[in-house]
N, C-alpha and C positions, 0 to 999 in steps of 0.2 A: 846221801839220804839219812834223817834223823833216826835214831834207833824205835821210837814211836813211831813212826812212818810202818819202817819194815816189820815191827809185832805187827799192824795192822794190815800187810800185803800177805805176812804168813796167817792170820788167823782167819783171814778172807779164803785162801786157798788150800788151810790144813786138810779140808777132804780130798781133796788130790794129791797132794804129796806127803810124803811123812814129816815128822816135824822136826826131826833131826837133821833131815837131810836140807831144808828149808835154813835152818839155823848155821848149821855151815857155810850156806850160800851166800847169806844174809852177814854173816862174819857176826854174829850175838849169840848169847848162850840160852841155852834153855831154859834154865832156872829162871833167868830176867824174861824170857817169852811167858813162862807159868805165871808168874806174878802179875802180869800184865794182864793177862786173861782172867784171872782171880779178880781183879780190881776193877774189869771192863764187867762180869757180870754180876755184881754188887750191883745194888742200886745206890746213885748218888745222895750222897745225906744232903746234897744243898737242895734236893728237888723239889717239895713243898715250898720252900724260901722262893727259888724262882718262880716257881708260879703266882705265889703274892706280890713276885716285882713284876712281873709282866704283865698279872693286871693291873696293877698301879701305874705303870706307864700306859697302859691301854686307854686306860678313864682320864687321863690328863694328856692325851695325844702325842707320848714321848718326850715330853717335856722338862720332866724335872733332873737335876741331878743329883748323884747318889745321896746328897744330903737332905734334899727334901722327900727321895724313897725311904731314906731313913725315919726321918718323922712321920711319914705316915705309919710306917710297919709299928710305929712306935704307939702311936695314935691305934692301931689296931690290935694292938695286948702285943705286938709279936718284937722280940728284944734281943737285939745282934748289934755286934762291932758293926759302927760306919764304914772300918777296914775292910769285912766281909764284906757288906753290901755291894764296896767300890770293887772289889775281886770281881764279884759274881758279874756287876752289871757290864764291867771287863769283858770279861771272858765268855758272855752271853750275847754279845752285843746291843745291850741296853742303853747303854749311855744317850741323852739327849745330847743333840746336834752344840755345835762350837758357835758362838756370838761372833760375829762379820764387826767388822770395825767401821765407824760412822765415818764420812769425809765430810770437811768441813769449809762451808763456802762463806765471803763475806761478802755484804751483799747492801744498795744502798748505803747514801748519808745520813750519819746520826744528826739528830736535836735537840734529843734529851739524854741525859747521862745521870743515874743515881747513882747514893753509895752501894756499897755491899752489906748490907745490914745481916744479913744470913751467915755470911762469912765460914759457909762451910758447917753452919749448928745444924746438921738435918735432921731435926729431934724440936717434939713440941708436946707439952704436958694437957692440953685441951684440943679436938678439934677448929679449925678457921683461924688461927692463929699465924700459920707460918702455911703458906703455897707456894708451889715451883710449876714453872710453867715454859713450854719449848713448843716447835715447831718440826716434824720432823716428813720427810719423802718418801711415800707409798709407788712402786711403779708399778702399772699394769702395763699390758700390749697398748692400751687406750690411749694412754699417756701417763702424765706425775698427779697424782692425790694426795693434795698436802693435810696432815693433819697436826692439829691442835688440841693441847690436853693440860690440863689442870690439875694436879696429884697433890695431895693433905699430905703435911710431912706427921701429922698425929699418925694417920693408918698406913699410910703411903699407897692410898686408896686413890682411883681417881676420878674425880667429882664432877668434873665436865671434859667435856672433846668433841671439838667440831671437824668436818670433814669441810676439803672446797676443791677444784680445779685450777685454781688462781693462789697466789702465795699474796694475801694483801693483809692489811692492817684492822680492815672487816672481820675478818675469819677470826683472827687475837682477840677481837673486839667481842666478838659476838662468846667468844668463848669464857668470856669472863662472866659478861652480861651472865650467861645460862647457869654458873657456877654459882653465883649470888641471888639467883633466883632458886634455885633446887637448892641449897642450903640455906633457905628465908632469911637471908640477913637485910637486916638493913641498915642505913648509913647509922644510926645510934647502936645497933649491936658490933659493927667493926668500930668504929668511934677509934680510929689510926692505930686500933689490935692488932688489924692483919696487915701482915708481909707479903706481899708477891713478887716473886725473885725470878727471874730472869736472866738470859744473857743479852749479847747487844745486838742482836737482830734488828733491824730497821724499823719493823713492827712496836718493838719496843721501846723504841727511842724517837718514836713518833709523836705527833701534838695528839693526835685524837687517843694515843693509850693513856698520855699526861692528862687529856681533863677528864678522862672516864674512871682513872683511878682517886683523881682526884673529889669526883663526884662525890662516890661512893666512900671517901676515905680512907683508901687502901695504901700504903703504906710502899712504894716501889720497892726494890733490892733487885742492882745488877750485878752480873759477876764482871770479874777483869776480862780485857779485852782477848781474846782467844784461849781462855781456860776454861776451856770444858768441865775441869775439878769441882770450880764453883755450882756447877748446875747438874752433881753427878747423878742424883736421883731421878731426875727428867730423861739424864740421856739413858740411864741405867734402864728406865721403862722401853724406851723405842728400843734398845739394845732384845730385849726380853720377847718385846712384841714382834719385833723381824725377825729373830733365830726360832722364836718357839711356835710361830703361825706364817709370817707370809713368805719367808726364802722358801717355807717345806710347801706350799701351796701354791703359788705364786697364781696371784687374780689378773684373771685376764680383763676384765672391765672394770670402772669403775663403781658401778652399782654389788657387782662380786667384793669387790676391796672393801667395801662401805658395810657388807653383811658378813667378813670375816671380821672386821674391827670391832664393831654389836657383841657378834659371839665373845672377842678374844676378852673384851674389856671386861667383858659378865664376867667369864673364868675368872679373871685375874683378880677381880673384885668379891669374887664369893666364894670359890673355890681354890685357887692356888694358893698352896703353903708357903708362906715367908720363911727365912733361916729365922731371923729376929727375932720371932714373935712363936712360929710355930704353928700358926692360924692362917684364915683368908683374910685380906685387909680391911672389908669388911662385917665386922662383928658385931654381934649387942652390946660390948663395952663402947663404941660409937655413940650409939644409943642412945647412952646415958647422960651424955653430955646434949644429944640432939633427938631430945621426946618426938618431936615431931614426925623424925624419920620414921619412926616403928610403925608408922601407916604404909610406908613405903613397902618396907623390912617382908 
């Protein structure tokens, strides 16, 4: 039995027996039982601290870890080691949940093959410049709920996302389509600016994503054949989005799965704090680049 243990059997039971004789029994000495008792009714100096981290995970549904509780405490006048933080959230059980590892399926024949133009830059000085775009597996009881998403490496914001029941070339489609529409571009505002990068999904190596990018002037970029590295911001979001909403909820239909994605994607777009940046992905620096938005905003 830990010497912590047995202070806490004796101090539980010091009104019945004396405490000497406890201590002998116990094979620990008094002095170290006194101090312990000293130390047990002190109040903790971290207790105000925890409670600004446990509402902080409250308001972000357990989400963050220690580093993004850090930037908010930071964000809130209040100024500690990230060390502490990670102790506390330790030893309080705070920690947001562990990211589940994606598996990876290959699936149809390709038709079309780009370069890599992205090559790993995931960094862009303007928004609509540089997109990354994936497809990833929702389960419910119902069945598989594929979704489709479109993320700005500008904010790392994400601009469009379709939901579907079917894994087709449509769902890709229609997700660009929505992207280009809610960002007003038009084929003279991308005029072969923007990048959309990809891996080799079927979807993407398909005739119908070749003339729809090409309509529009869009710029393809594939990654190499079974490296996830190349499209790590895409997977990084499905990573985020399953560990921080749908393992912990898990939707039994899909109309449920479809109104936790709504909620999750708002969070994560107006609310959740980047490491990088120290903000939500999107802000009025956006904005600025995209007047139009502020009607939205």
């Amino acid at each position: 039995m830990r010497t912590q243990i047995k202070y806490e059997v004796i101090y539980r039971h010091r009104d019945r027996y004396a405490i000497s004789t406890m201590c002998r029994f116990f094979e620990v000495s008094r002095s170290g039982y006194y101090d312990f008792v000293n130390r047990k009714n002190k109040p903790c100096k971290d207790d105000e601290l925890i409670k600004h981290i446990q509402y902080c995970q409250k308001s972000n549904g357990n989400t963050y870890g220690y580093r993004r509780v850090w930037l908010w405490l930071e964000g809130k006048g209040i100024h500690r080691n990230p060390k502490t933080i990670l102790r506390i959230m330790k030893k309080y059980g705070l920690l947001s949940e562990i990211r589940r590892r994606r598996k990876w399926v290959q699936m149809g024949k390709q038709m079309h093959k780009y370069e890599n133009r992205l090559n790993r830059n995931f960094s862009a000085d303007v928004p609509n410049r540089k997109w990354v775009t994936d497809i990833s597996y929702i389960h419910t009881k119902q069945g598989v709920l594929y979704l489709s998403v479109i993320c700005d490496l500008y904010d790392r914001s994400i601009i469009a996302y379709k939901t579907g029941t079917e894994q087709t070339v449509n769902l890709v489609l229609d997700t660009i389509r929505l992207a280009v529409r809610k960002e007003k571009l038009s084929k003279k505002k991308i005029a072969g600016e923007l990048q959309l990068h990809s891996d080799q999904g079927f979807q993407y190596t398909s005739h119908g994503y070749f003339k729809l990018t090409q309509s529009y002037g869009i710029l393809p970029s594939m990654s190499r054949r079974g490296n996830c590295y190349d499209n790590a911001l895409a997977e990084n979001f499905f990573g985020i989005l399953k560990t921080e909403c749908i393992y912990r909820h898990k939707p039994a239909t899909f109309q449920e799965a479809k109104e936790m994605i709504d909620r999750y994607i708002h969070f994560y777009n107006h609310e959740r704090i980047q490491l990088k940046t120290g903000v939500a992905p999107l802000t009025l620096q956006r904005f600025l680049y995209c007047p139009h938005k502020l009607e939205q905003f």
